[in-house]
C-alpha positions, 0 to 999 in steps of 0.5 A: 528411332522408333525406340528413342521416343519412349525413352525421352518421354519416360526421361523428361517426365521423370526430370519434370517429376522430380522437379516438381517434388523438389518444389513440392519440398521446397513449398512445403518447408516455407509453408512449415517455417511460416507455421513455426514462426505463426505459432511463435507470434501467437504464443507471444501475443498469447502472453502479451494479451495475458499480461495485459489481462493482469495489469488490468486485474491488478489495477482493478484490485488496487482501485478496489483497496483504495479505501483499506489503503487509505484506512491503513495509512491512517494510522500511520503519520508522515511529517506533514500529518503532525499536525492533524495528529496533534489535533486528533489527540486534543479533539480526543481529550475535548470528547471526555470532557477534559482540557489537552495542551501539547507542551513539545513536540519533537522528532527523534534523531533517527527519524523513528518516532515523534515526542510528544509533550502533553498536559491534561486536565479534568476530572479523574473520569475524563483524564482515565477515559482520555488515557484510554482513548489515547491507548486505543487511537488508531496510531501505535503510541508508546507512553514513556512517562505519566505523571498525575496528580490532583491540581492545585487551585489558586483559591479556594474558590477554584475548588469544587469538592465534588469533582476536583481537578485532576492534572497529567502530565504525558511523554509520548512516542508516536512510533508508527511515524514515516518521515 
């Protein structure tokens, strides 16, 4: 009996041992699994944390352009706008010193432009620096018919030969139009 004891010692160390690296590898790979599973939740906070980081850049670059915005989208006018626009063009005219009345205004059928009817009078200086004005508005026009001539007066006391009145008749296109 001498010889057995060694060799239960030796038999259960070895059983204990080998229980204990099954539970070494056993800890080891949860211990693994939750590292992998760590790194996925950091990579995906990682990339939530980003795009917030854009959203925020973005939202800043936007409240950064509102004034170019703003200046862009006045050139172009929406069917509520017609009627600023069609003040704009008469205060435009009353600058040169020159008389602007809107005759018609009307919407193409597609809806890609505004018509517009419009009788100018003054001197030739005004009428030619109104023409020039209404070229170089910040709204994209397109004249599609210009009739001018000298006004006739209804007297002879209408007429100053100095500076005689001159009359212009316009169509034009308002193409930058957004209905």
């Amino acid at each position: 009996m001498k010889n057995n004891f060694p060799k239960i010692s030796l038999l259960l160390s070895i059983i204990f041992f080998i229980i204990f690296v099954l539970y070494f590898f056993f800890l080891y790979q949860i211990i693994n699994d939750n590292n992998t599973k760590e790194q996925q939740n950091l990579l995906a906070w990682q990339t939530e944390a980003s795009r917030r980081d854009d959203i925020r850049q973005l939202a800043r670059f936007v409240e950064q352009m509102a004034p170019e915005r703003a200046l862009l989208e006045t050139h172009f006018a929406k069917t509520s706008d017609v009627v600023p626009f069609l003040d704009t063009i008469e205060k435009s005219a009353a600058k040169v010193k020159a008389l602007a009345e809107i005759d018609s205004v009307n919407t193409l059928d597609d809806g890609s432009g505004l018509l517009v009817g419009l009788n100018a009078t003054g001197t030739f200086e005004a009428i030619y620096k109104f023409l020039r004005l209404l070229e170089n508005s910040p709204y994209e026009l397109a004249f599609l018919s210009m009739n001018m001539g000298k006004s006739t007066a209804n007297s002879i006391s209408d007429i100053n030969i100095n500076n005689p009145q001159w009359e212009v008749v316009f169509k034009i296109k308002l193409l930058s139009f957004t209905p």
